[in-house]
C-alpha positions as CSV (number, residue, x, y, z in Angstrom):
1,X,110.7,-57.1,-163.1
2,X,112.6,-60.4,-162.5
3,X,115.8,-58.6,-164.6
4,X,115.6,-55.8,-162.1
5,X,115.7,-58.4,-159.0
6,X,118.5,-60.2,-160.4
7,X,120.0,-57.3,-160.6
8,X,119.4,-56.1,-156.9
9,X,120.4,-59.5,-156.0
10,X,123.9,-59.5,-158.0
11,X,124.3,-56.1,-155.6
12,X,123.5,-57.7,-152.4
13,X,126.0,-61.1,-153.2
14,X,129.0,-58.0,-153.7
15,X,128.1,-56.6,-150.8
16,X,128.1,-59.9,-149.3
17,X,131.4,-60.2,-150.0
18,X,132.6,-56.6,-149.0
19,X,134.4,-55.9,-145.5
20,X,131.7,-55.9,-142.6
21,X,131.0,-52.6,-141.7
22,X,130.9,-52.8,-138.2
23,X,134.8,-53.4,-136.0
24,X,135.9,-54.7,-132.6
25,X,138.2,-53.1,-130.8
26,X,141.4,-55.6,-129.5
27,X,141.1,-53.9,-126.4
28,X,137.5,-54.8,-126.0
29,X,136.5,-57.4,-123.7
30,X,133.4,-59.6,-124.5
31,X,131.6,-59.5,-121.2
32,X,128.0,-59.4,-119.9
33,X,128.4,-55.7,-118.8
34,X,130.0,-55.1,-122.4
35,X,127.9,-56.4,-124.3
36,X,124.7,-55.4,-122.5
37,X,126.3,-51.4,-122.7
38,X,126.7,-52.0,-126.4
39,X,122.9,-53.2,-126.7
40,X,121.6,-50.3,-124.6
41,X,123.6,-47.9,-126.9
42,X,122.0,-49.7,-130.3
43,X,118.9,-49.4,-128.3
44,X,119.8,-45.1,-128.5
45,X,120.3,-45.0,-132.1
46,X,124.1,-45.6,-132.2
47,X,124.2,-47.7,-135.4
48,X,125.0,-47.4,-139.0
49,X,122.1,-46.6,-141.4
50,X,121.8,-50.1,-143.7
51,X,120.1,-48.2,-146.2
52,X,122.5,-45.4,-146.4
53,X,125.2,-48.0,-146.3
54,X,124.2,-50.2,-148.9
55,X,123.2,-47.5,-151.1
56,X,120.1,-49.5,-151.1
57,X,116.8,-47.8,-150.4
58,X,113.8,-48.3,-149.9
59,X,112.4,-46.7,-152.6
60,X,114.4,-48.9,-154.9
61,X,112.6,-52.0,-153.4
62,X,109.3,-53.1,-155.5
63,X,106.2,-52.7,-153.6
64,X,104.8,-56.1,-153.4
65,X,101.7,-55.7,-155.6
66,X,104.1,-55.8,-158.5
67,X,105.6,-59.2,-157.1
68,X,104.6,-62.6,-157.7
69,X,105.0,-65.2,-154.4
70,X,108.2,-66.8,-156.2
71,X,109.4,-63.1,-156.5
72,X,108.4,-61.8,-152.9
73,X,110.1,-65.5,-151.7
74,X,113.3,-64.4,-153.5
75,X,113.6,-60.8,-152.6
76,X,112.7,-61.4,-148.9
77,X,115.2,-64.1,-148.3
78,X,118.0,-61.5,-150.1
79,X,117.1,-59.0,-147.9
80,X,116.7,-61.3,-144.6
81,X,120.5,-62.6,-145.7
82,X,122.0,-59.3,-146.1
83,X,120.6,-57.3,-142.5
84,X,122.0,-60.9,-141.1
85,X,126.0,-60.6,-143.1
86,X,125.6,-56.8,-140.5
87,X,124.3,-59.1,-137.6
88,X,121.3,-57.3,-137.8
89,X,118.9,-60.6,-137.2
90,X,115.1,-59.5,-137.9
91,X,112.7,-61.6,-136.0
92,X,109.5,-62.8,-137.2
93,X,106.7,-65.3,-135.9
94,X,106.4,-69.0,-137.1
95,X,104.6,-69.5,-140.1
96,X,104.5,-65.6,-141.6
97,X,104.2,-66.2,-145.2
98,X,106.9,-64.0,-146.8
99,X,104.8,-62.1,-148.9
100,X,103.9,-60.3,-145.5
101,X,108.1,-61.0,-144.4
102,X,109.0,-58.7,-147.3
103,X,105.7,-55.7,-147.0
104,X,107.1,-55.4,-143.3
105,X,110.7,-55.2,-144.1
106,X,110.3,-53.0,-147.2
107,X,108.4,-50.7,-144.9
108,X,111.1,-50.5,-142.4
109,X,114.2,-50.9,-144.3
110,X,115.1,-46.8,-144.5
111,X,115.0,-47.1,-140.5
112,X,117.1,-50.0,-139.8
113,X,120.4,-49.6,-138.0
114,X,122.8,-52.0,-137.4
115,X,125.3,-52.3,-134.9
116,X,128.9,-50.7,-135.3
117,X,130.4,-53.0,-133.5
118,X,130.8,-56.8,-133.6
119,X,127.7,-58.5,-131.6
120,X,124.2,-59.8,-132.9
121,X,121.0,-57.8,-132.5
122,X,117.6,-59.5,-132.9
123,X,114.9,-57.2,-134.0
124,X,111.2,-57.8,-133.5
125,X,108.6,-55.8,-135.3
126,X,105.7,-56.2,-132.5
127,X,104.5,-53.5,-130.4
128,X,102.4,-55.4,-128.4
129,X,99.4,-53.7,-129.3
130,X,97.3,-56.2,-129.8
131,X,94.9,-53.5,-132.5
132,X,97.4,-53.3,-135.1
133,X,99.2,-55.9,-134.8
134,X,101.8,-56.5,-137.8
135,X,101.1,-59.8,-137.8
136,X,98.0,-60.6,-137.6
137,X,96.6,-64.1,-137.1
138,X,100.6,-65.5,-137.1
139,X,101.4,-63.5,-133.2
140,X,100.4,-64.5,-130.0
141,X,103.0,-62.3,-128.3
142,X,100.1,-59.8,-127.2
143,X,97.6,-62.5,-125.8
144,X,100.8,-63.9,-124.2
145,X,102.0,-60.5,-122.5
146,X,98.2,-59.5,-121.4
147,X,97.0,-63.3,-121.0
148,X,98.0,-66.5,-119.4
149,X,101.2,-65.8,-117.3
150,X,102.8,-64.9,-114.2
151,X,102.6,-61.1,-114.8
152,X,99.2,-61.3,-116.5
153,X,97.6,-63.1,-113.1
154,X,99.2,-60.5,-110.8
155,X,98.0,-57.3,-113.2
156,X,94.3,-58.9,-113.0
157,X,94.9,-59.1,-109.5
158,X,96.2,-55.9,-109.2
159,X,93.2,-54.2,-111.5
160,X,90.7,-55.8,-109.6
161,X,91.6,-54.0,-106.2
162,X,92.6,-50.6,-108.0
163,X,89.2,-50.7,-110.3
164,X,87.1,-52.1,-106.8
165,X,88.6,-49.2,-104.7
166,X,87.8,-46.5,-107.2
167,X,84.9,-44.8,-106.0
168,X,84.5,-43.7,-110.0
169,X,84.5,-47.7,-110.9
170,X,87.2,-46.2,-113.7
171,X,89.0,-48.7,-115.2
172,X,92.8,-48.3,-116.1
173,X,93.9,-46.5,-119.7
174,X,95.7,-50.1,-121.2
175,X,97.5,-47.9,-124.0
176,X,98.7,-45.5,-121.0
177,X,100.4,-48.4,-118.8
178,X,101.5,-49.8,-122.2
179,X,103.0,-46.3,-123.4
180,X,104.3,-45.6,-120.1
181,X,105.9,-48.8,-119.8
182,X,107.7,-48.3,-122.5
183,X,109.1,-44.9,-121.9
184,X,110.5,-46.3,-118.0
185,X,112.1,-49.4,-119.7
186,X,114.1,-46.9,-122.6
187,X,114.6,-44.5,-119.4
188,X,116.1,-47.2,-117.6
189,X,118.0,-48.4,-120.7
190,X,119.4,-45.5,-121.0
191,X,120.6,-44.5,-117.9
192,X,122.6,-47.7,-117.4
193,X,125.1,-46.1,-119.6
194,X,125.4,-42.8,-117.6
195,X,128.2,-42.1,-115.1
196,X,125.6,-43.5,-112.2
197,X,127.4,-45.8,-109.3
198,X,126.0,-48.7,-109.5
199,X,124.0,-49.7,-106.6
200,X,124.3,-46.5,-104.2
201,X,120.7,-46.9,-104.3
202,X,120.1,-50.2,-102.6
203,X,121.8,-49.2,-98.8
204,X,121.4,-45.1,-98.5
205,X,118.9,-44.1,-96.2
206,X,116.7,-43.2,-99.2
207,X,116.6,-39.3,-97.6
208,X,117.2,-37.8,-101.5
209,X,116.3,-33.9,-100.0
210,X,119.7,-34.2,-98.1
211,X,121.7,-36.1,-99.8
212,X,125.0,-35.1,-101.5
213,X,125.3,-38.4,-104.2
214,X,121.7,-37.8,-106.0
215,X,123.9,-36.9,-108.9
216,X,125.2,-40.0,-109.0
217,X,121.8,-42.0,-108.6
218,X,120.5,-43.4,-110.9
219,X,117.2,-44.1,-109.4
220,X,117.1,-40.1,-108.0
221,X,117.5,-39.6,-111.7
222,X,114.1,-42.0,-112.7
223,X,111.9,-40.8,-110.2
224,X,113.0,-36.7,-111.4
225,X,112.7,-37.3,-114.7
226,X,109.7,-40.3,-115.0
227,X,108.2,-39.9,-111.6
228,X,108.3,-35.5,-111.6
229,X,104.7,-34.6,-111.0
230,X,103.8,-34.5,-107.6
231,X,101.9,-37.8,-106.7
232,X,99.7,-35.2,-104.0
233,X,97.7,-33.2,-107.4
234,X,97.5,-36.7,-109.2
235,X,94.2,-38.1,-109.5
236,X,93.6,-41.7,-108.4
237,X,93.4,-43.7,-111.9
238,X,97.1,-41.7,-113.0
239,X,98.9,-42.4,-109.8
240,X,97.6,-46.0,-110.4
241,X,98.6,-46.2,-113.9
242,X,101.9,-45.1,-113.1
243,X,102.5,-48.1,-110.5
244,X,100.9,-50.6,-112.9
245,X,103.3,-49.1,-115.9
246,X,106.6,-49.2,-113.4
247,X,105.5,-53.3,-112.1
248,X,105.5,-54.4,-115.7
249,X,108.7,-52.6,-116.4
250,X,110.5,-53.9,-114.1
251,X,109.4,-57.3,-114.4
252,X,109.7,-57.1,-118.6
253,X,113.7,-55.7,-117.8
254,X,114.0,-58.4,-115.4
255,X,113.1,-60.9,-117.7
256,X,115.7,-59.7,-120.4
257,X,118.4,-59.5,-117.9
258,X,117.4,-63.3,-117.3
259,X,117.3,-64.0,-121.0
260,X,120.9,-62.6,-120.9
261,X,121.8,-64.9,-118.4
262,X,119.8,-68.0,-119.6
263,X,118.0,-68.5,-116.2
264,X,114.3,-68.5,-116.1
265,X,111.9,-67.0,-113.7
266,X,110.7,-70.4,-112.1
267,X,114.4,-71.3,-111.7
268,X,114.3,-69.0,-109.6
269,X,111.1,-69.5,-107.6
270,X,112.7,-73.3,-107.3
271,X,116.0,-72.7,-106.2
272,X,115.9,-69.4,-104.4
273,X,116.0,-69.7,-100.2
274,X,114.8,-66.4,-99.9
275,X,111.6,-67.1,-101.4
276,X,108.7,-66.2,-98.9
277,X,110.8,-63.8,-96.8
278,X,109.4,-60.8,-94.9
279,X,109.7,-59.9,-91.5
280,X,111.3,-61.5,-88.6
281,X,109.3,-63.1,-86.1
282,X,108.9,-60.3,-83.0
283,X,110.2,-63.1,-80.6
284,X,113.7,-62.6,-82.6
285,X,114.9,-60.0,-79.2
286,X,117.0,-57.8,-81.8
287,X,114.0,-56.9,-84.0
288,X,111.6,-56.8,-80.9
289,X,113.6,-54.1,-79.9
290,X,113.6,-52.3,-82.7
291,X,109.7,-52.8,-82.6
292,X,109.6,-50.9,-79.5
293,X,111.5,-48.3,-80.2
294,X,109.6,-47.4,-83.5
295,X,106.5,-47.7,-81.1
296,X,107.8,-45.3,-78.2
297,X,109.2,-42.8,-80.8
298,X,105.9,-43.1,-83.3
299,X,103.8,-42.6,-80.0
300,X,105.9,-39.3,-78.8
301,X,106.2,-37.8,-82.4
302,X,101.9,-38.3,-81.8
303,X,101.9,-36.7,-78.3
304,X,103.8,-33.6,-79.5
305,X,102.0,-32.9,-82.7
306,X,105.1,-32.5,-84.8
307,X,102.4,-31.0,-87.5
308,X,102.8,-27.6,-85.7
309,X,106.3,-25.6,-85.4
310,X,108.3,-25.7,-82.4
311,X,110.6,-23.7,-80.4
312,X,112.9,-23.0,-83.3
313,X,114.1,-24.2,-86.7
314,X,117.1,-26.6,-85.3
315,X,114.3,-28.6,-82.8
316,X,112.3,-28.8,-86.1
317,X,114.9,-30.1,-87.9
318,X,115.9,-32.6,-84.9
319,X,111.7,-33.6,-84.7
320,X,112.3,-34.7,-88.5
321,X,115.4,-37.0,-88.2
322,X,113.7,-39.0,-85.5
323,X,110.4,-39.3,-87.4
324,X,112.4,-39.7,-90.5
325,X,114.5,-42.9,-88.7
326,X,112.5,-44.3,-86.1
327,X,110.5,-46.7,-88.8
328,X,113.4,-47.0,-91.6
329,X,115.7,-48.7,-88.2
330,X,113.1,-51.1,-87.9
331,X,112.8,-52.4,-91.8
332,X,116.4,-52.5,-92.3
333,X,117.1,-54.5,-89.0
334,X,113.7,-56.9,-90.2
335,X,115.3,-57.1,-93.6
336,X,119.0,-58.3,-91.8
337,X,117.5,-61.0,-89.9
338,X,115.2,-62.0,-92.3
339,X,117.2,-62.2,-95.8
340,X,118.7,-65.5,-95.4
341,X,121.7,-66.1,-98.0
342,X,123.2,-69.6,-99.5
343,X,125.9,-71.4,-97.6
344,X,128.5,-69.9,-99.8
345,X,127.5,-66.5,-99.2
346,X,127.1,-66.8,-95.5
347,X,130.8,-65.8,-94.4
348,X,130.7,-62.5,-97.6
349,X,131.1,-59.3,-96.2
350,X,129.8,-57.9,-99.0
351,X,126.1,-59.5,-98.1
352,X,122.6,-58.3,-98.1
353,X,122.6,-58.8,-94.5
354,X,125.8,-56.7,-93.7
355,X,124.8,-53.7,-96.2
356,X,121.2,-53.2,-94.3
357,X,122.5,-53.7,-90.7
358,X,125.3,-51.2,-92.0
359,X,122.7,-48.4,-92.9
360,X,120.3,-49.6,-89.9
361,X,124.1,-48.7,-88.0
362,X,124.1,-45.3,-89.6
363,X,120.5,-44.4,-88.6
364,X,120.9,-45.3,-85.1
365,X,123.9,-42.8,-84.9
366,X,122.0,-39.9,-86.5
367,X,118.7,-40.8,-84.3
368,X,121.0,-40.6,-81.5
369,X,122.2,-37.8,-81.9
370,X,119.2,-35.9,-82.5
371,X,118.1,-37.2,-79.2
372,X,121.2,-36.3,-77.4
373,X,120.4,-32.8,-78.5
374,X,117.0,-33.1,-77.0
375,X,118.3,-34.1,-73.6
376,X,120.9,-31.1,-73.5
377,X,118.8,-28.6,-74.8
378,X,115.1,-28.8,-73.3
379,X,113.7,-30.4,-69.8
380,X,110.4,-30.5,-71.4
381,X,111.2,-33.8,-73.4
382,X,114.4,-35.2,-71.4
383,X,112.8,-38.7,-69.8
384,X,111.6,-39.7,-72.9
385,X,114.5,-39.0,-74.7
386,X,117.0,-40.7,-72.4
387,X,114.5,-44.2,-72.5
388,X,114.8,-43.7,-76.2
389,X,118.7,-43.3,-76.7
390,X,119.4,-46.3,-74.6
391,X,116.9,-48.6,-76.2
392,X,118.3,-47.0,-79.4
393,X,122.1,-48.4,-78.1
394,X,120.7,-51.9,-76.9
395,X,119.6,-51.7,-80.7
396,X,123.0,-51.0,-81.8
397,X,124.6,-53.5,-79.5
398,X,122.4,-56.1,-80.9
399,X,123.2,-55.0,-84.2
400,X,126.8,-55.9,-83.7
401,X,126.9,-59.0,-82.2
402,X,124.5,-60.7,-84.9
403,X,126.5,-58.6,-87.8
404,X,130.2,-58.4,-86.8
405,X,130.6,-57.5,-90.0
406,X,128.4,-54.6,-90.9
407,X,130.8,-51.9,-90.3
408,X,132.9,-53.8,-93.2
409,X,130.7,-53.4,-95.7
410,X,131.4,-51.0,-98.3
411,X,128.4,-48.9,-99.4
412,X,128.7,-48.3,-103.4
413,X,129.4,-44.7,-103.9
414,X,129.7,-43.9,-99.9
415,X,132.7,-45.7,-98.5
């Protein structure tokens, strides 16, 4: 056996000292965006086959009962040296003996890929599931992800009031969220490298039924393809399971694009001002108005049972855009005031700020005009429409004197 593993390793040391197989293009430049695009497409199964590369198979590895420690010590390191010359890194926990180093990577090696182009990937073998765990008794990833940390204590919190409010007292499917999870995060993955606009998402009006730029949404696409049953027909533990699975998604993405970035969730909790925001106070006069005029509108939407048809398909369609509006003005004007920004930032025109009073702007215009139509085309609702349109323009006068520079903004993929 030990002339056949000399002989595997005399194989490895050419290969060692063969041309890389992967390239970079001159043109390329090394960048965050880059190089997280590249990782997403690994990610897809754009890589070379080491394997089918090497000419090296797994088959052609000795299973490890015929190996002695010294052996399995030798043969793992060889192996460990050669995925690294491709920049393929494989990651393993502190102290796994590499008897078990070499069973895992034996049992992979006909799957590994590694990148075609120049730029390190590190490869762990955990699942987090906890059951069968490759490395058992040497991981604590599992206790880690479920256990004693920021996530885990909002999850528990988050079970407790789900399991409490079930009137079944069912708890939720752990290898559902964990599955689910899973399939968002390679979703999201994924669709970063689409022909999406970045951002359109975060200042539309959120109306997806009438909008032209779905195609170019990213988040449309998610909630069509993860998100496509209807939420009405899902039974209470699912829909819950599904909200659990997205929070830790989004939280484990958020993390990596932190890792990227070498900034750490309590750097943020110590440094960002924005911590603690919600709404303004309702003594702020610009978001007091926009508190009365979701009140007036919510309270005449009531009063006319917009449940029921009315005269025609167009006053239908009007009744819509004002219920549709009349609380979405209010968020986005509480979200202006309130999202205070760093000193630097203060004078951007590309802000937080700017972008919601922008599509709080927008809003007013269309609720407008749906009332204007009321007040030309039926007596039977003109008072209350007139009050409405001219709180609507104090609004929007408010609006521009506190954001001079919300019209500026450019909306990604709308202006």
């Amino acid at each position: 056996m030990q002339k056949y593993l000399d002989q595997l390793s005399e194989d490895i040391d050419k290969l060692l000292k063969a041309d890389t197989p992967y390239s970079m293009d001159d043109d390329f430049e090394i960048n965050d965006e880059n190089l997280f695009k590249m990782e997403e497409s690994f990610l897809s199964g754009d890589g070379f086959s080491v394997a089918e590369y090497t000419n090296i198979s797994m088959e052609q590895l000795p299973a490890p009962e015929l190996l002695s420690d010294s052996q399995t010590s030798f043969i793992s390191d060889r192996l460990i040296t050669l995925l690294e010359y491709y920049n393929f890194h494989p990651e393993f926990p502190e102290g796994v003996p590499d008897s078990l180093k070499y069973t895992i990577l034996r049992s992979h090696w006909n799957k590994f890929k590694a990148p075609k182009l120049d730029f390190h990937i590190h490869y762990e073998f955990c699942e987090y599931d906890e059951e069968n765990c490759p490395f058992p008794g040497y991981c604590s990833s599992c206790k880690e992800e479920w256990g004693h940390n920021e996530i885990s204590e909002d999850l528990d919190v988050f079970d407790e009031v789900v399991n409490n409010a079930s009137p079944k007292g069912k708890k939720l499917s752990e290898d559902y969220v964990l599955s689910k999870k899973d399939d968002i995060k390679m979703l999201v993955k994924n669709l970063a490298s689409e022909n999406y606009v970045p951002g359109i998402y975060n200042y539309c009006d959120r109306w997806c039924e009438r909008c032209s730029m779905t195609e170019k949404c990213a988040q449309f696409a998610l909630e069509k393809k993860e998100f496509r049953h209807s939420y009405s027909g899902l039974s209470e533990e699912t829909f819950h399971e599904d909200m659990k699975a997205s929070f830790i998604a989004t939280y484990e993405l958020l993390e990596e694009l932190m890792e990227k970035q070498a900034c750490k969730i309590e750097d943020i909790h110590e440094d960002n001002p924005n911590e603690g925001v919600g709404m303004p106070d309702e003594d702020n006069k610009l978001f007091a108005l926009a508190l009365e005029y979701s009140g007036r509108a919510s309270k005449w939407l009531n009063e006319i049972n917009i449940t029921q048809n009315l005269e025609n398909a167009k006053m239908n369609e009007i009744i819509d855009m004002i219920s549709y509006y009349h609380i979405f003005i209010t968020a986005k004007i509480g979200r202006a005031i309130s999202f205070s920004i760093d000193e630097e930032e203060a004078d951007l025109v590309q802000s937080d700020k700017n972008g919601s009073a922008k599509v709080a702007l927008i809003a007013i215009e269309k609720s407008l005009d749906a009332w204007s139509y009321l007040i030309k085309n039926t007596s039977k609702y003109e008072d209350e429409s007139i009050k409405n349109s001219v709180l609507l323009c104090q609004i929007r006068r408010g609006i521009n004197l506190e954001f001079p520079d919300a019209e500026k903004f450019v909306r990604p993929g709308f202006d």
